[in-house]
C-alpha positions in Angstrom: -2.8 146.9 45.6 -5.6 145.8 43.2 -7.1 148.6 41.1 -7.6 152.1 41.5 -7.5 154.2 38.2 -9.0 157.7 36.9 -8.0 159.2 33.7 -9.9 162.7 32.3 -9.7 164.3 28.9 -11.1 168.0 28.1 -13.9 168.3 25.8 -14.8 171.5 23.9 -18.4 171.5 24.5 -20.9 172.8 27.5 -20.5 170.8 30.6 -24.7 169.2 30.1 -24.4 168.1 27.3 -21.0 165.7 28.4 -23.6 165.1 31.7 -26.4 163.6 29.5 -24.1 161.7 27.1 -21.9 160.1 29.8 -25.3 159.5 32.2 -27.4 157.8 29.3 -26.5 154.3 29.7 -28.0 153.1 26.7 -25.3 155.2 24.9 -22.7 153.6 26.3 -22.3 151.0 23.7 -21.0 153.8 21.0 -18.0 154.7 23.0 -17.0 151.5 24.9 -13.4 149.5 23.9 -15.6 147.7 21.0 -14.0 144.1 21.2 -15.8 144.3 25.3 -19.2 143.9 22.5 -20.6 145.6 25.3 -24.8 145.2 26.0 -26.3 147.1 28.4 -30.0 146.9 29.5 -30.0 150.2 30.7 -32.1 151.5 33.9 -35.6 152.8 34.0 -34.3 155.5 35.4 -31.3 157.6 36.8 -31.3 157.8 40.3 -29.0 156.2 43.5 -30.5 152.6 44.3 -31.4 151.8 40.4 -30.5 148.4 39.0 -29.6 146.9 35.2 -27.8 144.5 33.6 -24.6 144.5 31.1 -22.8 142.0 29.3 -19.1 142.7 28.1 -16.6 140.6 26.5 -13.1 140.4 28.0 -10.5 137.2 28.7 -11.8 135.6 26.3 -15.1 135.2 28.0 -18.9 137.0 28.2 -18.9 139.0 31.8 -22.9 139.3 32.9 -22.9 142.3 35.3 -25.7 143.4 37.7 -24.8 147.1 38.1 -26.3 149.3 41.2 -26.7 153.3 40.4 -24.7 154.4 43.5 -24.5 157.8 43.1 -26.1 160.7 40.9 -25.3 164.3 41.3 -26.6 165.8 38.6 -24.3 167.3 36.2 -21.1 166.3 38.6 -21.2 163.0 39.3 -22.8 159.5 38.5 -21.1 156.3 40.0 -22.3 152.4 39.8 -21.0 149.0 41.0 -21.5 146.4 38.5 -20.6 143.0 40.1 -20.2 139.5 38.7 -18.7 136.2 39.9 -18.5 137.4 43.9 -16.5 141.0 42.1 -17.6 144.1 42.5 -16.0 147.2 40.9 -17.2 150.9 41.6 -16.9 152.7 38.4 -17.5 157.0 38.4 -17.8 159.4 35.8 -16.9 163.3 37.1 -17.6 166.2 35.0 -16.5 169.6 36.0 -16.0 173.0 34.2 -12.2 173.2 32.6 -12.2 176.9 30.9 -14.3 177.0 28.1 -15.1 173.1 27.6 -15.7 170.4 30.2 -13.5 168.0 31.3 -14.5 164.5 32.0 -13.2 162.0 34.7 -13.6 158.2 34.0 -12.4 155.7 37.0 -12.6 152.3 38.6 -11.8 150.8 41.8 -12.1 147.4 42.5 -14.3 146.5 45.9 -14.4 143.2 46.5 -14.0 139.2 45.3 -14.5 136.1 46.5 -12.2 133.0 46.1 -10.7 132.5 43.7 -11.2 135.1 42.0 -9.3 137.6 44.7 -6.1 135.1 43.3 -6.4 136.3 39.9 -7.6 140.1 40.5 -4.3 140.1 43.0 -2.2 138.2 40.4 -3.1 140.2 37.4 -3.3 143.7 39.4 -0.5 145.3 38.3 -1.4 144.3 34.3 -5.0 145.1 35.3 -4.1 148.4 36.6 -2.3 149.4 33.0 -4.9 147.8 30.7 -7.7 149.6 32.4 -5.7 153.3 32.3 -5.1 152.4 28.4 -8.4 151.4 27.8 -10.2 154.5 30.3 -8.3 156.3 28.0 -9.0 155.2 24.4 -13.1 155.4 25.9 -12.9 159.0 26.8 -11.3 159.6 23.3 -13.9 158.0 21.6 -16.5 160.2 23.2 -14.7 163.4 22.9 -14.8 162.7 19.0 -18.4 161.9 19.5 -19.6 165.1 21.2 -17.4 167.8 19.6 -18.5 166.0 16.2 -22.3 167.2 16.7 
């Protein structure tokens, strides 16, 4: 139930440089779905315990964020919860060698919400669940174009 989704997409370029596009916050913005209007005020730094702020725009309404750095394995693995309105969704980028390029895992799972919005994450799940694969999926094309393009 609720939302668990991963896509990935191969990228011909060396596995660092899709770790320090993906792990630069403040870069986020370029490959984001662009009607979220995404703002991000990224972190100071990158490391587990790290805080910031993001604004995005989605049913019809600004979503302000407070996002936790969760997780950092350099070059492998960078994970945050960003959490608004009593929700909290985990969010993870993976990179890992795939031949000669890099492949690149993007995924969310929802954590937690308070009433009432547990009635509408459980209501809108299943819709939730295929918006968010279509829209993982149209991000990771976007920076695919972006990186091999350099």
């Amino acid at each position: 139930m609720f939302l668990d989704v991963r896509r990935d997409i191969v990228i011909d370029v060396p596995r660092q440089r899709v770790w320090e596009y993906v792990s630069d916050f403040a870069r986020h913005t370029e490959w984001t779905q662009p009607e979220h209007r995404l703002r991000i005020e990224p972190p100071r730094e990158l490391r587990a315990g790290a805080t910031f702020t993001s604004i995005g725009y989605e049913l019809g309404r600004d979503w302000h964020n407070t996002v936790t750095i969760t997780e950092v394995t350099p070059g492998e693995r960078l994970e945050f919860v960003a959490g608004h309105d009593t929700t909290a969704w985990r969010n993870f980028f993976e990179v890992s060698d795939a031949g000669a390029g890099t492949r690149l895992t993007k995924g969310e799972r929802y954590v937690s919400a308070g009433f009432p919005m547990i009635l509408l994450v459980a209501v809108l799940s299943p819709w939730l669940q295929w918006e968010t694969g279509r829209v993982f999926s149209a991000d990771l094309a976007r920076i695919k174009v972006r990186l091999e393009r350099r």
